[in-house]
N, CA, C and O atoms as a GROMACS GRO file, in nm:
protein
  316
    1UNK      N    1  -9.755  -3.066   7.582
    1UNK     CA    2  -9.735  -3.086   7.439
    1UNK      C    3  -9.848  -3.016   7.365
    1UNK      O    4  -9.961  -3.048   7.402
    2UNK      N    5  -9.837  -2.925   7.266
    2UNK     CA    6  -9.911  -2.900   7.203
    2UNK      C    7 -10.006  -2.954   7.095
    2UNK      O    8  -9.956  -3.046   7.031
    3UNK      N    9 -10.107  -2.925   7.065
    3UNK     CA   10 -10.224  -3.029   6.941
    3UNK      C   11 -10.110  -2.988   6.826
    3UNK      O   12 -10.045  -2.887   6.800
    4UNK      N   13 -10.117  -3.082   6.788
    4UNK     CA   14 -10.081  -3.101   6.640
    4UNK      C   15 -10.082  -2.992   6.527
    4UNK      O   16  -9.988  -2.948   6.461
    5UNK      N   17 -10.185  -2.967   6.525
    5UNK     CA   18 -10.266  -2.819   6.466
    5UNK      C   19 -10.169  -2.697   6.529
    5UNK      O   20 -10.132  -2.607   6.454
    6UNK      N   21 -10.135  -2.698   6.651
    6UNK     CA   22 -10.039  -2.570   6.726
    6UNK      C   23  -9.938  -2.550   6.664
    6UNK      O   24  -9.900  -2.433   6.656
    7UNK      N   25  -9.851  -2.667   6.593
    7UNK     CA   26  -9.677  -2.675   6.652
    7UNK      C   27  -9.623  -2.601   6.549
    7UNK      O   28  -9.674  -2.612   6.438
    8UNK      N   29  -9.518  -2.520   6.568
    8UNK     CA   30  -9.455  -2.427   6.464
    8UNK      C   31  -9.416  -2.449   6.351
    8UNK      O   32  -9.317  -2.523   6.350
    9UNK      N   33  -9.448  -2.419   6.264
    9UNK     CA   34  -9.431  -2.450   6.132
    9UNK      C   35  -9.269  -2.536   6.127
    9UNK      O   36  -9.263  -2.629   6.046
   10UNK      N   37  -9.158  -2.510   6.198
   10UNK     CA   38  -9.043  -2.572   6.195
   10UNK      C   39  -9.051  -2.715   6.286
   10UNK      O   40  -8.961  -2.798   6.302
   11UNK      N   41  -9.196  -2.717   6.344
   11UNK     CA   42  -9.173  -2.895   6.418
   11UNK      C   43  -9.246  -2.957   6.354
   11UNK      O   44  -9.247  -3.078   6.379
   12UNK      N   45  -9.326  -2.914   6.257
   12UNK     CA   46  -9.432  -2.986   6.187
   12UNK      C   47  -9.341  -3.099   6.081
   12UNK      O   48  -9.386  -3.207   6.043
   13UNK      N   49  -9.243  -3.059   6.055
   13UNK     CA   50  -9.121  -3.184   5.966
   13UNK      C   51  -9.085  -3.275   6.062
   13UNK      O   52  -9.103  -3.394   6.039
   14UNK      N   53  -9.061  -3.256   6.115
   14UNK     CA   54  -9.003  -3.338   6.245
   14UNK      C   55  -9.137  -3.463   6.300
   14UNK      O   56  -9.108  -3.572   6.348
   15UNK      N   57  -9.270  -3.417   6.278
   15UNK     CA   58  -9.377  -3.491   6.377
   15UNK      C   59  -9.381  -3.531   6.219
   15UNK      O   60  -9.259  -3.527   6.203
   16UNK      N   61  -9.427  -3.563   6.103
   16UNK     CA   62  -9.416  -3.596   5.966
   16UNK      C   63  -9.364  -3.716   5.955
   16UNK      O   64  -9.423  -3.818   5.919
   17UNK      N   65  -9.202  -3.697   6.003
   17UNK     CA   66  -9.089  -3.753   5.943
   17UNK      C   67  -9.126  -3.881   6.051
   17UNK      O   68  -9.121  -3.996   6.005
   18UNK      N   69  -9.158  -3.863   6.176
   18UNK     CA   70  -9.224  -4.024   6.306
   18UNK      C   71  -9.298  -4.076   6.228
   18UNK      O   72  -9.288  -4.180   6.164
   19UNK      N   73  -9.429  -3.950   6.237
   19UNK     CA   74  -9.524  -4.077   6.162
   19UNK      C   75  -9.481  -4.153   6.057
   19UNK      O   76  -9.519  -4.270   6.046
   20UNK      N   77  -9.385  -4.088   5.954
   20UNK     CA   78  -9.366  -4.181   5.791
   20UNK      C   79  -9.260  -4.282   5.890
   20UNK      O   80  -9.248  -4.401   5.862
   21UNK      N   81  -9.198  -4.231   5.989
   21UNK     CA   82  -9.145  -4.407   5.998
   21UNK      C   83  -9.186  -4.507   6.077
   21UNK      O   84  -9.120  -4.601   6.120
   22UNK      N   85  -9.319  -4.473   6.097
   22UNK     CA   86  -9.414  -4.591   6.209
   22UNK      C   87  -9.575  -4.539   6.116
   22UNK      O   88  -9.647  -4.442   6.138
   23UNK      N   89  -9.584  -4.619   6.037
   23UNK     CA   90  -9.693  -4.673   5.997
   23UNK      C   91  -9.790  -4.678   6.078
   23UNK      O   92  -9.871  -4.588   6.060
   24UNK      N   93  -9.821  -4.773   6.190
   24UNK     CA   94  -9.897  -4.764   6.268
   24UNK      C   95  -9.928  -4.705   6.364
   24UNK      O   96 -10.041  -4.731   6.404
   25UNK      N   97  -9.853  -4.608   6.438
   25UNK     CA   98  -9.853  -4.459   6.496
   25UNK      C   99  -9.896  -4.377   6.419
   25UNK      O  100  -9.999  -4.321   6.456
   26UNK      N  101  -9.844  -4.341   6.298
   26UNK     CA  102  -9.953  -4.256   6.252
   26UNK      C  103 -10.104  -4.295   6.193
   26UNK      O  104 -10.169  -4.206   6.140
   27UNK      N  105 -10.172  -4.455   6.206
   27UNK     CA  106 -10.272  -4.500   6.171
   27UNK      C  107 -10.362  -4.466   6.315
   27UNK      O  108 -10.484  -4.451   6.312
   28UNK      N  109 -10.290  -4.459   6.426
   28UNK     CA  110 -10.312  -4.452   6.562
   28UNK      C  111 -10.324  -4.316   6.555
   28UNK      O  112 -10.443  -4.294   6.531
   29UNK      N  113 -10.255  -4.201   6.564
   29UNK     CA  114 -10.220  -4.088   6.523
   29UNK      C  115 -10.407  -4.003   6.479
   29UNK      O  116 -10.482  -3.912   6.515
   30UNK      N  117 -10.396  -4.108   6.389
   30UNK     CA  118 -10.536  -4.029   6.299
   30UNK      C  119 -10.664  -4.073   6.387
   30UNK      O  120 -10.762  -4.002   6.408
   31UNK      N  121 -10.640  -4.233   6.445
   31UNK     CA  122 -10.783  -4.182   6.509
   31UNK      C  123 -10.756  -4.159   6.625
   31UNK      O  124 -10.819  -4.227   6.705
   32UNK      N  125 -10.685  -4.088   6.667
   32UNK     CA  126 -10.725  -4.058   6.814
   32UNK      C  127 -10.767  -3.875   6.745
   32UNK      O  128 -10.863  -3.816   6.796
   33UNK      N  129 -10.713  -3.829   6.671
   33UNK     CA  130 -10.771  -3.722   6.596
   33UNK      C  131 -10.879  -3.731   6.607
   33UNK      O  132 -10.926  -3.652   6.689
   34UNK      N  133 -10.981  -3.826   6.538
   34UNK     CA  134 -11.094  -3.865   6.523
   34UNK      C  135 -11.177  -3.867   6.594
   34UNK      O  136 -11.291  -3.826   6.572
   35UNK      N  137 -11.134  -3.919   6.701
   35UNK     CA  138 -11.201  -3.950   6.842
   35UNK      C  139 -11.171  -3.843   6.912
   35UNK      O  140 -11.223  -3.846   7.024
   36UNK      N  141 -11.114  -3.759   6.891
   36UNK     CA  142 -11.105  -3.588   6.973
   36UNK      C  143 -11.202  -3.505   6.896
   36UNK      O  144 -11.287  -3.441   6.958
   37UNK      N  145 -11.197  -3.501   6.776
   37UNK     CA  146 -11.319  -3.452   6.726
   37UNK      C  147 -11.477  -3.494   6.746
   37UNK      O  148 -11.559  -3.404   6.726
   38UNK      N  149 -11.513  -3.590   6.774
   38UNK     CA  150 -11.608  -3.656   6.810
   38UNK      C  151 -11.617  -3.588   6.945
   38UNK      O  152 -11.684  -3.486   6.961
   39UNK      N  153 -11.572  -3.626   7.008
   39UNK     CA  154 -11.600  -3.609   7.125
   39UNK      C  155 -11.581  -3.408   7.152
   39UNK      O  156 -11.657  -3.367   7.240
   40UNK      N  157 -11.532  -3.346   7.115
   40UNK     CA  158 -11.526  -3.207   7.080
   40UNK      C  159 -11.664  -3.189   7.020
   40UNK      O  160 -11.742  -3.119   7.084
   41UNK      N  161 -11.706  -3.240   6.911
   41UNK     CA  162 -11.767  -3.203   6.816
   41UNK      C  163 -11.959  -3.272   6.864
   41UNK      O  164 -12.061  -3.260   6.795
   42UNK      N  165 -11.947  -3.334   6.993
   42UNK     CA  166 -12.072  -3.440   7.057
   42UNK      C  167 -12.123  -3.515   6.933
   42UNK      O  168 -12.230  -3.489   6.877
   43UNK      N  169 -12.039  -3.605   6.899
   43UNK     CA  170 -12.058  -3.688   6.782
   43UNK      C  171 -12.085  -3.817   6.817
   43UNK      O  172 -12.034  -3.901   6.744
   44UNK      N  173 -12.191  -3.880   6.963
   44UNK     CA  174 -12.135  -3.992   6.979
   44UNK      C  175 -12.146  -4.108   6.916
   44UNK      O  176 -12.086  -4.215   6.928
   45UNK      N  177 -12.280  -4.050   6.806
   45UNK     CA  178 -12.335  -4.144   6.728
   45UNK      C  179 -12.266  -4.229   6.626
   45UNK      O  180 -12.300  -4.334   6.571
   46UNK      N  181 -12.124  -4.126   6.612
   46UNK     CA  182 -12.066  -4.194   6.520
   46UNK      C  183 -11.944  -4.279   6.609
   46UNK      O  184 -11.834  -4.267   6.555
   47UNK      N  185 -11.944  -4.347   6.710
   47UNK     CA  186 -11.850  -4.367   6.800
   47UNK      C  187 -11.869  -4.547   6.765
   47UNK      O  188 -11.785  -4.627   6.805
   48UNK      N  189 -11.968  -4.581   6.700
   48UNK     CA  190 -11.944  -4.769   6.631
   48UNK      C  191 -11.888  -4.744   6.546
   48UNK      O  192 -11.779  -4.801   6.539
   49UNK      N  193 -11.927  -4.641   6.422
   49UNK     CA  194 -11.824  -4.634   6.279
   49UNK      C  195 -11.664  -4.626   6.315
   49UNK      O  196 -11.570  -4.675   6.252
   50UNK      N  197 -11.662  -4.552   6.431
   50UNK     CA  198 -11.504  -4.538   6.440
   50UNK      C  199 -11.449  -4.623   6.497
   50UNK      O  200 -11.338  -4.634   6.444
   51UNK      N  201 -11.463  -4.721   6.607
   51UNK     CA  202 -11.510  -4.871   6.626
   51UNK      C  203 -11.431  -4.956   6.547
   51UNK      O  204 -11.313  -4.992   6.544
   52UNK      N  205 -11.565  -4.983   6.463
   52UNK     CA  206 -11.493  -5.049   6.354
   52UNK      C  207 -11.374  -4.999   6.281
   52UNK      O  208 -11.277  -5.074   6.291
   53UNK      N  209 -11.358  -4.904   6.219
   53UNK     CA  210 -11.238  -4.823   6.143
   53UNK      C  211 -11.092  -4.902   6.299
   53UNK      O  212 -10.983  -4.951   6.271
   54UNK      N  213 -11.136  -4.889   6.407
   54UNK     CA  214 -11.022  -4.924   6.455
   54UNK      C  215 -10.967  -5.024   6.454
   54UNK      O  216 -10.845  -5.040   6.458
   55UNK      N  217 -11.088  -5.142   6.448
   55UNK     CA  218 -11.100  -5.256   6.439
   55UNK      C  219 -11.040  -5.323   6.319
   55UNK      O  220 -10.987  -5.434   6.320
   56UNK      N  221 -11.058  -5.230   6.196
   56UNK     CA  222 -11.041  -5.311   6.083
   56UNK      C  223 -10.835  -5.287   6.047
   56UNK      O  224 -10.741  -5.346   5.994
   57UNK      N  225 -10.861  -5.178   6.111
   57UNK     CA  226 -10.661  -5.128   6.074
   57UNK      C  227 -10.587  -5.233   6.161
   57UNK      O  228 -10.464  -5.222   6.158
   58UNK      N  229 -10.629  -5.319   6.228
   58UNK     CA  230 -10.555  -5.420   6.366
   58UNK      C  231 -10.465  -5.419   6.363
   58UNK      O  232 -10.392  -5.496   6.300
   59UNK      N  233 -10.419  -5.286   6.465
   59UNK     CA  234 -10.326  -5.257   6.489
   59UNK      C  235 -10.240  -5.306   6.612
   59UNK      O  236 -10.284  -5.260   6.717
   60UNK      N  237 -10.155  -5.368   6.623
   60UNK     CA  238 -10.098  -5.412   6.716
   60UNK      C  239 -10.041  -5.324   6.825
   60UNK      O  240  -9.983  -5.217   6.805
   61UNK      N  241 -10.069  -5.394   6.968
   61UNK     CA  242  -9.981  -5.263   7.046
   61UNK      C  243  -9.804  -5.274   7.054
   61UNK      O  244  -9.735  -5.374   7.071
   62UNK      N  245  -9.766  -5.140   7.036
   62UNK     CA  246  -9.618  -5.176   7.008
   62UNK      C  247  -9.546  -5.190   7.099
   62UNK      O  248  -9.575  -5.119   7.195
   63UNK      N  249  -9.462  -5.253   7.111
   63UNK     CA  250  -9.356  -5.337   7.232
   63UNK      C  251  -9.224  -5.266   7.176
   63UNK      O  252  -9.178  -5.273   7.062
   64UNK      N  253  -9.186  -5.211   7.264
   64UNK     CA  254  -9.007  -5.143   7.276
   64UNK      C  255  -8.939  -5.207   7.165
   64UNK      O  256  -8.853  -5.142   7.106
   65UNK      N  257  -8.970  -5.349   7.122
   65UNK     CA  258  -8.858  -5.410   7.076
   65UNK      C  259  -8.899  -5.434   6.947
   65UNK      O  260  -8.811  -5.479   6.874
   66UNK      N  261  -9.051  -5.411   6.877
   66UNK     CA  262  -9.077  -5.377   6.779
   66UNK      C  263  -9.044  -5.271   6.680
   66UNK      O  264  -9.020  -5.259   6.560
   67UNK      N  265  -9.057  -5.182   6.812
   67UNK     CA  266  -9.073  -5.014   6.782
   67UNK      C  267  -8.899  -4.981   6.754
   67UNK      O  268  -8.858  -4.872   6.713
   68UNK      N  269  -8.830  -5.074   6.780
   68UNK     CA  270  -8.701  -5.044   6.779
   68UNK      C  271  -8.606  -5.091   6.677
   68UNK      O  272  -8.503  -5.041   6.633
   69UNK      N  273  -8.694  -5.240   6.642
   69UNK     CA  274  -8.696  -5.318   6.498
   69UNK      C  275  -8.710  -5.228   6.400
   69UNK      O  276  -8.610  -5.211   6.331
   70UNK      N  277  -8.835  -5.143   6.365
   70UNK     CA  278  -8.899  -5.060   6.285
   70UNK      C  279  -8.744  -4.937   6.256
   70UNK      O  280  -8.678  -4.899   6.159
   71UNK      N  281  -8.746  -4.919   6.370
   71UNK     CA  282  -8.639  -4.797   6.386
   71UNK      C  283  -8.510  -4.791   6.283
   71UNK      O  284  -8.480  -4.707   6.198
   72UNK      N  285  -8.435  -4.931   6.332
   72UNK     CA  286  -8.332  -4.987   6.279
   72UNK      C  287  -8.374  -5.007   6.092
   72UNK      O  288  -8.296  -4.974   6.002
   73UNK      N  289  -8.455  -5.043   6.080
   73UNK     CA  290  -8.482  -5.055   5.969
   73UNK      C  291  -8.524  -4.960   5.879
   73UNK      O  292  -8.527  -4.984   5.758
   74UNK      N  293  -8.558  -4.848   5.928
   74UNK     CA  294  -8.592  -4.708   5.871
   74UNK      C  295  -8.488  -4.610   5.867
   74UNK      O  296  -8.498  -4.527   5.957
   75UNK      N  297  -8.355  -4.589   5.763
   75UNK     CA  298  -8.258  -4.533   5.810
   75UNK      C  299  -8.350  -4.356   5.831
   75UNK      O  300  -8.453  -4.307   5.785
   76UNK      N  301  -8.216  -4.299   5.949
   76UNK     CA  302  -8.254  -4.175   5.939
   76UNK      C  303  -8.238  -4.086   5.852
   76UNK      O  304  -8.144  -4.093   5.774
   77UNK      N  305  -8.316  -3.997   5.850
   77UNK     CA  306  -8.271  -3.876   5.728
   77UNK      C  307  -8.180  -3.771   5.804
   77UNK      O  308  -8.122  -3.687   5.735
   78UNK      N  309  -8.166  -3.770   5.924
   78UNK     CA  310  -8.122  -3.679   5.971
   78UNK      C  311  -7.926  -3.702   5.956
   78UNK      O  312  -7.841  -3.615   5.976
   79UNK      N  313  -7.903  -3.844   5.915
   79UNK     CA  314  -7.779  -3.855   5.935
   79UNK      C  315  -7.686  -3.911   5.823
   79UNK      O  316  -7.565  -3.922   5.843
   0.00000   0.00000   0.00000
């Protein structure tokens, strides 16, 4: 799979359109960004600030049957 930053201007709607319908995937989404840059960037100092930032979004881990709740409830645009 390619970084995010790679994907062809025609998949970049497509990875958009997930995140806007999972909230918390794309809250997840951003810091693992974060935490690739850090760690790219030998940032470890800032590795409590981001910590907390993860800490404070409490994000739940998603279960099939959440993620599927969410789904149902987000009509598609595609259809």
């Amino acid at each position: 799979m390619p970084h995010p930053d790679a994907l062809p201007e025609s998949e970049r709607p497509k990875l958009k359109s997930v995140l806007a319908g999972f909230p918390e995937l794309d809250a997840l989404t951003e810091h693992v960004r974060t935490f690739e840059k850090m760690l790219a960037q030998l940032q470890g100092d800032k590795l409590p600030q981001w910590i907390k930032a993860v800490r404070a979004d409490d994000l739940l881990s998603p279960t099939p049957s959440s993620m599927a709740s969410n789904a149902i409830s987000q009509p598609s645009s595609s259809a």
